[in-house]
C-alpha positions as CSV (number, residue, x, y, z in Angstrom):
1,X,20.0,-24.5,12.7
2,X,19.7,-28.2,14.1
3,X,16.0,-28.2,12.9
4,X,16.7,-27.9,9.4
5,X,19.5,-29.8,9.4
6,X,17.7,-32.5,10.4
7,X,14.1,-31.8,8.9
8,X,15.7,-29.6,5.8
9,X,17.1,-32.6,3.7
10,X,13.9,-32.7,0.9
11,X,13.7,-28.7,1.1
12,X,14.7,-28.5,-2.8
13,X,12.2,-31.0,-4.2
14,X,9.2,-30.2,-1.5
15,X,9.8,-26.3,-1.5
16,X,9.9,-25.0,-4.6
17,X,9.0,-21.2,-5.2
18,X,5.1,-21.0,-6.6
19,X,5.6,-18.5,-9.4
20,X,1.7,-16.6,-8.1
21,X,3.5,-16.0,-4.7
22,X,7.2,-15.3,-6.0
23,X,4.8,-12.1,-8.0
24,X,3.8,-11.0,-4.7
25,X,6.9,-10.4,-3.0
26,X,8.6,-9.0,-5.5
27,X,5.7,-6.6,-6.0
28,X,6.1,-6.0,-2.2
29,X,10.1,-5.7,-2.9
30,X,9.0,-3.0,-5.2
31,X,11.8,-1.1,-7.5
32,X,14.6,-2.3,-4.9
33,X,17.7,-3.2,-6.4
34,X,19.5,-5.0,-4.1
35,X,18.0,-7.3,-1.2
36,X,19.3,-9.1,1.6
37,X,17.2,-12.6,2.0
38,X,17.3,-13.2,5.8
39,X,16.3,-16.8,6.6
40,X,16.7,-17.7,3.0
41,X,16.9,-21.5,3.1
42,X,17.5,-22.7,-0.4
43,X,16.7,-19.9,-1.8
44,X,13.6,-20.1,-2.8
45,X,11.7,-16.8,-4.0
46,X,15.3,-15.0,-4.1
47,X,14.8,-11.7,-6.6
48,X,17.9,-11.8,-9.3
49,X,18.8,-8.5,-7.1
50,X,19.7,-10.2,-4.5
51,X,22.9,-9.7,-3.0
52,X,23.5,-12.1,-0.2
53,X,21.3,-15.0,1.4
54,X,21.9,-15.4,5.5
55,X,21.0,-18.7,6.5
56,X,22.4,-20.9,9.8
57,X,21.4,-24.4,8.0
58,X,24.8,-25.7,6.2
59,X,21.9,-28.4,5.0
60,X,19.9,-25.7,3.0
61,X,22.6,-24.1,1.8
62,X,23.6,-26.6,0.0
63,X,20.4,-27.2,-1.5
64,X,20.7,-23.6,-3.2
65,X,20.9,-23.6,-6.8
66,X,24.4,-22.5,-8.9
67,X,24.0,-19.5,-9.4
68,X,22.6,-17.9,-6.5
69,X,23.5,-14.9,-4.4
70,X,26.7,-15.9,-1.9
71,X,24.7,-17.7,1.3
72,X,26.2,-16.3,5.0
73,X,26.3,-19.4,7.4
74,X,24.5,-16.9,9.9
75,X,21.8,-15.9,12.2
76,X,19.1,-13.1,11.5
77,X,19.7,-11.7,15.1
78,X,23.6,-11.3,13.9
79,X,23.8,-10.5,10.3
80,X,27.5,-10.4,8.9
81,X,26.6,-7.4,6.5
82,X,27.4,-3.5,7.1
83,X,24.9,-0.7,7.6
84,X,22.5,-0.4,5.4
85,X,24.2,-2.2,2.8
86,X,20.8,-3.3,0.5
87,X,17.8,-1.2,-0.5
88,X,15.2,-3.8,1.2
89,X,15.7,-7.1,3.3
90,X,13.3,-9.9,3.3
91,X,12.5,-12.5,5.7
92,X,10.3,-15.5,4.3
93,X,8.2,-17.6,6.3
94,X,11.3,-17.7,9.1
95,X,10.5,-15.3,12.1
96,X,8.8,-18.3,13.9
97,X,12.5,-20.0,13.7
98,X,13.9,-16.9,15.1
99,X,15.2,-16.7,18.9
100,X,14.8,-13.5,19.5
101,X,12.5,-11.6,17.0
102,X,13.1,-7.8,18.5
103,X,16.7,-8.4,17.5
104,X,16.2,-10.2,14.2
105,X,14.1,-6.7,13.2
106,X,16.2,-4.6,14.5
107,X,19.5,-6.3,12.1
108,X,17.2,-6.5,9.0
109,X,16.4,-2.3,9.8
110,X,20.3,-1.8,10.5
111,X,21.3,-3.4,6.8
112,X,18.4,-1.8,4.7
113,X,18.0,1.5,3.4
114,X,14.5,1.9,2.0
115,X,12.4,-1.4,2.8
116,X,11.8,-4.7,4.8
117,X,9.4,-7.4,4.0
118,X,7.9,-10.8,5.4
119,X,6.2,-13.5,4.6
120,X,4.4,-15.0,7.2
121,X,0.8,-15.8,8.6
122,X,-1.9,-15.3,10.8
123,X,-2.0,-18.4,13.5
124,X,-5.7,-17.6,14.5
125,X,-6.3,-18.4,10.8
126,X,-3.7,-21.4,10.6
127,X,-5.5,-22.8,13.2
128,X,-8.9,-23.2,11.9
129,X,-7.6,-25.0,8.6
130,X,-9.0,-28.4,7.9
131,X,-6.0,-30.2,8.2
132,X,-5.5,-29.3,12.2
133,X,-8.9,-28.6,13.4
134,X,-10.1,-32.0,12.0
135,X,-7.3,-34.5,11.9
136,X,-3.7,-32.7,13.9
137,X,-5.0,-30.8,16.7
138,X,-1.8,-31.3,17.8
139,X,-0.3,-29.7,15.3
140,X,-2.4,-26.9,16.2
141,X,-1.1,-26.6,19.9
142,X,3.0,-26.6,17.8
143,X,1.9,-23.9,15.3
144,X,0.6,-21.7,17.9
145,X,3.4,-22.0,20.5
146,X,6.0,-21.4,17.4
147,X,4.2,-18.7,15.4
148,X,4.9,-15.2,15.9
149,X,1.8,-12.8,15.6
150,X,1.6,-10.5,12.9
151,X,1.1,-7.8,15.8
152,X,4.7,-8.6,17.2
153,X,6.2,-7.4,14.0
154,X,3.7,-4.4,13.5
155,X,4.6,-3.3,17.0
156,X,8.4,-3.7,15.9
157,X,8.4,-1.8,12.8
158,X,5.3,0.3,13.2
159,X,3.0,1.2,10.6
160,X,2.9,-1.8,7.9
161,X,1.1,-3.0,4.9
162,X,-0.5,-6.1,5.7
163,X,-1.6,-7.9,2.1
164,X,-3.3,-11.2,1.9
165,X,-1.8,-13.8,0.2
166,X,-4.5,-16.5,-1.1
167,X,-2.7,-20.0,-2.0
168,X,-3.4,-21.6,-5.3
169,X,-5.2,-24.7,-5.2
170,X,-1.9,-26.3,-7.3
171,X,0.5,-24.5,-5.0
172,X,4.0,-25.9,-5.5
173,X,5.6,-24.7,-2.4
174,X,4.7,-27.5,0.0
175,X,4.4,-25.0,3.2
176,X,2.0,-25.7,5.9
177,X,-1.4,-25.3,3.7
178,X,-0.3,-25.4,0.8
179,X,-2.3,-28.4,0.0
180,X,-5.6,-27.7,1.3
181,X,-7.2,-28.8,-2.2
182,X,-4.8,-31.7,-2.1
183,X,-5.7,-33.5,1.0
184,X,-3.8,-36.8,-0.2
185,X,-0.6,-34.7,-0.1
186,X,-0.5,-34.6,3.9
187,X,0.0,-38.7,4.0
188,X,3.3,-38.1,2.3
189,X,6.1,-38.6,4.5
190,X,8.5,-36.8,2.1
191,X,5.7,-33.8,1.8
192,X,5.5,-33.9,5.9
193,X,9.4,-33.2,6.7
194,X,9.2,-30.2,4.3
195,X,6.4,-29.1,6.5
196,X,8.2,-27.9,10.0
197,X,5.4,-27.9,12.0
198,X,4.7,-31.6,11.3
199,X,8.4,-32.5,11.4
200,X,8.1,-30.4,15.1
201,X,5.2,-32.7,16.2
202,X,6.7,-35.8,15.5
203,X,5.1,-39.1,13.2
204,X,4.4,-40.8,16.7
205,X,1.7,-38.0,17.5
206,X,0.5,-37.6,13.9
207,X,0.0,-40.9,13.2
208,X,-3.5,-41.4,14.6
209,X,-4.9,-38.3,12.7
210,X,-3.2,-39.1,9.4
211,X,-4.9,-42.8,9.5
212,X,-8.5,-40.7,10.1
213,X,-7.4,-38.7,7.4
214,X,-6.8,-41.9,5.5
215,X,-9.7,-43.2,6.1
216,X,-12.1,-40.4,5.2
217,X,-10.4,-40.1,1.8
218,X,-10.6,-43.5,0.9
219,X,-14.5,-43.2,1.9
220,X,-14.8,-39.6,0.5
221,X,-16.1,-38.4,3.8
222,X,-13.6,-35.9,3.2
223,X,-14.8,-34.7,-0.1
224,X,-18.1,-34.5,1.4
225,X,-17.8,-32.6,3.8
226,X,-15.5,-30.0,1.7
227,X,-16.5,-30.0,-1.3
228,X,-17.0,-26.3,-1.4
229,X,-12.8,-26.2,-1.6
230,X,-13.0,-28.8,-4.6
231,X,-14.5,-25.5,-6.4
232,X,-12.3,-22.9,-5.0
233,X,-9.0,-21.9,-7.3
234,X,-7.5,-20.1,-4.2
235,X,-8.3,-19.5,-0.5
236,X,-7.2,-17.1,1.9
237,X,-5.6,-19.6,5.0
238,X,-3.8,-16.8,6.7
239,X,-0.6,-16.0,4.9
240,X,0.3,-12.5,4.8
241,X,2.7,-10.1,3.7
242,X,4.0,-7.2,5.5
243,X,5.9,-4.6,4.1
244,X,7.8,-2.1,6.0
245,X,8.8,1.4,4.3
246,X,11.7,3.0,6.0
């Protein structure tokens, strides 16, 4: 909770639901009519069948549009809601926030009846993007100690759907890589504290890699060396769905 109440303030200008992705999970949400949004932040990607949002950030609550399913000041590990109370809960790009994952799973199975889904991403993937290999290989070291393996989940809730999720080139939910055709994007300090792994590291550390950065797009080295992205519409940088039948 102190992380994004300190790092969450430019959540509803920075993270705004990409309509491509919000088709995915609701595809993976299938026909559920009623879903519990664990981790939901300010509410981004929320289905209109939503029926409650848990999220420990007063900061991102407030950020949550009129309108919107009734937010739970709560933890995923201690959800406020009855037994299987919703056809499917969600968790989006939040189980690396998470103290204790086994017991975050184990609520989000206790309050849905039929199916569980998360966004989240492969960190052996994360960590070959441009962006940290080249310029933030510190970054790389925060991303790896934070992120939770796709195979803790999988050995969690047992046999999953795992489905690929390839980011638009124009994504406009400013996550992690969202901006790998956008390179500029990363030498935003607004862009940066909607990123948590950034905000984690700290401007001190990231300085010398964003002023290479910098430098190599104000040369075009950059575009040089990647120019096969500038031609690419969408590319596979790890994120991943899984989806959880009951």
């Amino acid at each position: 909770m102190v992380l994004y109440d300190s790092i969450g303030q430019s959540y509803g200008s920075t993270r705004r639901a990409d309509p491509r992705i919000s088709a995915a999970i609701e595809d993976a949400l299938g026909d559920a009519t009623s879903v519990i949004n664990v981790g939901a932040g300010s509410g981004s990607y929320e289905p209109a069948s939503t029926i409650a949002a848990v999220e420990p950030s007063r900061v991102m609550i407030m950020q949550r549009p009129s309108g919107s399913a009734a937010a739970l000041q709560a933890v995923a590990e201690h959800l406020p809601l009855r037994d299987q109370c919703a056809d499917a809960a969600m968790a989006l790009l939040t189980v690396h926030h998470w103290t204790d994952v086994r017991a975050g799973v184990a609520e989000m199975r206790r309050v849905a009846r039929r199916r569980l889904v998360f966004f989240t991403w492969l960190p052996q993937l994360i960590e070959q993007f441009w962006l940290l290999s080249e310029y933030l290989p510190e970054v790389a070291a925060v991303d790896a100690a934070q992120a939770v393996p796709i195979s803790v989940l999988t050995g969690l809730l047992g046999d999953a759907d795992i489905r690929p999720v390839p980011i638009p080139h124009d994504c406009t939910d400013g996550f992690g890589a969202a901006y790998w055709r956008r390179p500029e994007a990363y030498l935003d300090r607004t862009t940066r504290a909607g990123i948590s792994m950034l905000a984690k590291t700290g401007e001190q550390k990231l300085r010398p890699g964003l002023r290479r950065l910098a430098d190599d797009l104000r040369t075009k080295r950059w575009h040089e060396t990647h120019a096969d992205l500038l031609r690419r519409d969408t590319l596979d940088v790890g994120y991943r769905l899984v989806v959880y039948e009951l």
